[in-house]
N, C-alpha and C positions, 0 to 999 in steps of 0.2 A: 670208481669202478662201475659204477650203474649206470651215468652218462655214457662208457665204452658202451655196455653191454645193451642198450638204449638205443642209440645209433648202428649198431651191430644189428640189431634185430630192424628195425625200417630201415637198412640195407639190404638184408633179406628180401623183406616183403617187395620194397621196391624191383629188385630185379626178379625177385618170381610174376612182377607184372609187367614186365616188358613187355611180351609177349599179345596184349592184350590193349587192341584199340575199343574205342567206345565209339558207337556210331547214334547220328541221331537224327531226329527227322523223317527217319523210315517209319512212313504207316504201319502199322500191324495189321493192318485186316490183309494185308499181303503174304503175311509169313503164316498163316491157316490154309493156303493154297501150297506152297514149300514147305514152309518149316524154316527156321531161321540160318542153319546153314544154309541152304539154297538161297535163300533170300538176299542174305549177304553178300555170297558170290555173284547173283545176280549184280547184284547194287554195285560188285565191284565193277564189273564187266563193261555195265552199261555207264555209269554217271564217272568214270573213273579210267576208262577206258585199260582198265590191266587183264594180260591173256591169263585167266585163271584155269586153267588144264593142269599145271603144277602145286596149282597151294591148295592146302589139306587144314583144313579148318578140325581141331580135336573137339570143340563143342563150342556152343555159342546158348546164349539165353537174352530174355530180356530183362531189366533191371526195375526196380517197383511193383508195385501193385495195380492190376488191372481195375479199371473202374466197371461196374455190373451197371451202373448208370449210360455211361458211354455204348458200353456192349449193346446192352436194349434199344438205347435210342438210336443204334446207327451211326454214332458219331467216330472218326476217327481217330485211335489213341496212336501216339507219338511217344512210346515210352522208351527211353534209350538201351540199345542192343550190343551186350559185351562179346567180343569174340576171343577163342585163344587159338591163335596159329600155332602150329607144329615150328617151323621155321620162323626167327627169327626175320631173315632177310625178307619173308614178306611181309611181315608188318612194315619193314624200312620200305620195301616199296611201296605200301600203301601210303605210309607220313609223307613219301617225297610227290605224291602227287593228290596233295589235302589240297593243294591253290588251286585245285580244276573247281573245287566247292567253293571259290570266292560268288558271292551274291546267290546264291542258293538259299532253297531250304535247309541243306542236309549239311552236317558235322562233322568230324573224326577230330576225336583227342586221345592222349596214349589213358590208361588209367593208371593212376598214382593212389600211393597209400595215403590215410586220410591227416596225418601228418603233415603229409608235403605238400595233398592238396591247399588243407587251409593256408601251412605258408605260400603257398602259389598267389592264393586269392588273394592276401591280405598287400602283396609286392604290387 
């Protein structure tokens, strides 16, 4: 009964993060001129080429801890930026065009609970 209810609960998690790509490669010193929804949508628009007039980003953040070292020195931090869409269908439109970032800087993966990531990692 604990295995069901095990399984049961990161099935939850997991589809309450569908919703939620993870991008990465995006400068930060860019998202202090926007803000990270803008940023994003930006990012979609331009390296990704999708007409973003329709998608409604519910919040966005970056993930980690800023370094005060980098800050000071000017140096660019590269900390990865989670998004949750409203819709469903445009996260799918974002995944179906991640191959425009082959040989890039820049990433999208979906985010997975930490379960399935490590099994991800370890297959």
């Amino acid at each position: 009964m604990s295995k069901v209810l095990c399984y049961s609960s990161i099935d939850i998690e997991a589809r309450s993060m569908r919703n939620n790509p993870v991008f990465y490669g995006i400068i930060e010193r860019q998202s202090n001129n926007y803000g990270d929804n803008q940023l994003i949508l930006s990012f979609l628009q331009n390296e990704l080429d999708i007409d973003t007039d329709e998608i409604c980003i519910e919040r966005a953040h970056k993930l980690g801890k800023s370094s005060q070292h980098a800050y000071r020195e000017g140096i660019d931090q590269k900390r990865p930026l989670i998004a949750r869409f409203r819709d469903y269908c445009d996260t799918e439109t974002i995944m179906r065009k991640v191959y425009n970032l082959k040989n890039s800087r820049f990433g999208i993966d979906r985010q997975y609970p930490i379960s399935i990531a490590s099994a991800r990692s370890t297959l």
